[in-house]
Kinemage of the C-alpha trace (Angstrom):
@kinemage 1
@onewidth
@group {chain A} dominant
@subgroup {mainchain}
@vectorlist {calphas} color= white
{ca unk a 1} P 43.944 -16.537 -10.539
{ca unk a 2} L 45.397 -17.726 -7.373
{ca unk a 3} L 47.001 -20.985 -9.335
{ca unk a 4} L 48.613 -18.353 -11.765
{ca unk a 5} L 50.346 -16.334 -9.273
{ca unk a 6} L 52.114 -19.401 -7.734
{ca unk a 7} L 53.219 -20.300 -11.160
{ca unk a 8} L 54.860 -16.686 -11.825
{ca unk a 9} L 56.113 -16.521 -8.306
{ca unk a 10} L 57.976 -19.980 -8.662
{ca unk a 11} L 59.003 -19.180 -12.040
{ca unk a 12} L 60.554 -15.985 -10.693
{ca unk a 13} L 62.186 -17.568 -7.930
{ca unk a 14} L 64.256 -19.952 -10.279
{ca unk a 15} L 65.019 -17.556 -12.935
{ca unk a 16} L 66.690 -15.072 -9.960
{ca unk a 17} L 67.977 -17.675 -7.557
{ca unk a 18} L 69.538 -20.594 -10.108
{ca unk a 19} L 71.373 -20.425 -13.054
{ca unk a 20} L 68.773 -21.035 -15.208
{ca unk a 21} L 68.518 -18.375 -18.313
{ca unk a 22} L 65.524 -18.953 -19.713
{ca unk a 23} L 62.121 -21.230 -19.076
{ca unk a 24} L 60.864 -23.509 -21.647
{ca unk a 25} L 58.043 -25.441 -19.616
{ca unk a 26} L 55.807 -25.313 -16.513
{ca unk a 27} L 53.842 -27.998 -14.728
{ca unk a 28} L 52.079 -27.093 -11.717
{ca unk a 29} L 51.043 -29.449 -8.542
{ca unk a 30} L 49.125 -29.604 -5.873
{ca unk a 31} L 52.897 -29.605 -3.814
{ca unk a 32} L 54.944 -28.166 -5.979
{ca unk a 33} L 56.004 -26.175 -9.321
{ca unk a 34} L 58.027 -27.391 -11.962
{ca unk a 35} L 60.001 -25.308 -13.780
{ca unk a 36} L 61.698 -26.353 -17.000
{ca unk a 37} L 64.610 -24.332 -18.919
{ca unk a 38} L 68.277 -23.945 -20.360
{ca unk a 39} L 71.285 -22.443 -19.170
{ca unk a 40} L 74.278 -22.677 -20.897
{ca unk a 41} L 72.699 -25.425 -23.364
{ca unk a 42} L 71.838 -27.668 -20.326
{ca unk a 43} L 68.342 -28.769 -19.520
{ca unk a 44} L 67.248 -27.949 -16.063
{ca unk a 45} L 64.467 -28.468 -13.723
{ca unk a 46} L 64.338 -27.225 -10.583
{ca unk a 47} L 61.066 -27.820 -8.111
{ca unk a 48} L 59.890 -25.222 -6.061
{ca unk a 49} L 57.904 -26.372 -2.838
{ca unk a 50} L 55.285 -24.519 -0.950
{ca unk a 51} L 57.459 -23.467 2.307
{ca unk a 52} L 59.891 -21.690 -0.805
{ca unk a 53} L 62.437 -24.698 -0.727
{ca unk a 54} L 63.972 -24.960 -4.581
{ca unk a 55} L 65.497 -28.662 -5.324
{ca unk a 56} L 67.327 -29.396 -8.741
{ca unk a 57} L 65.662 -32.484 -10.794
């Protein structure tokens, strides 16, 4: 339950503090979340850390 609340959290994160409009995929890590989507037509993946810290793929 624990593993699914990081997941939501991260996805949440993305979808409200990139430009991403939609997400298509996630892979979770023991270090980070992966989140997969589109904005605009573009693919995007952003990674979302532990400490909070989003980086662009």
């Amino acid at each position: 339950m624990a593993e699914n609340k990081r997941v939501k959290r991260a996805r949440d994160r993305v979808l409200n503090e990139t430009c991403m409009e939609y997400v298509t995929d996630v892979v979770s890590t023991p270090d980070f979340v992966e989140v997969h989507g589109r904005a605009g037509g573009d693919d995007l993946c952003f990674r979302v850390y532990e400490n909070g810290e989003i980086y662009e793929r």
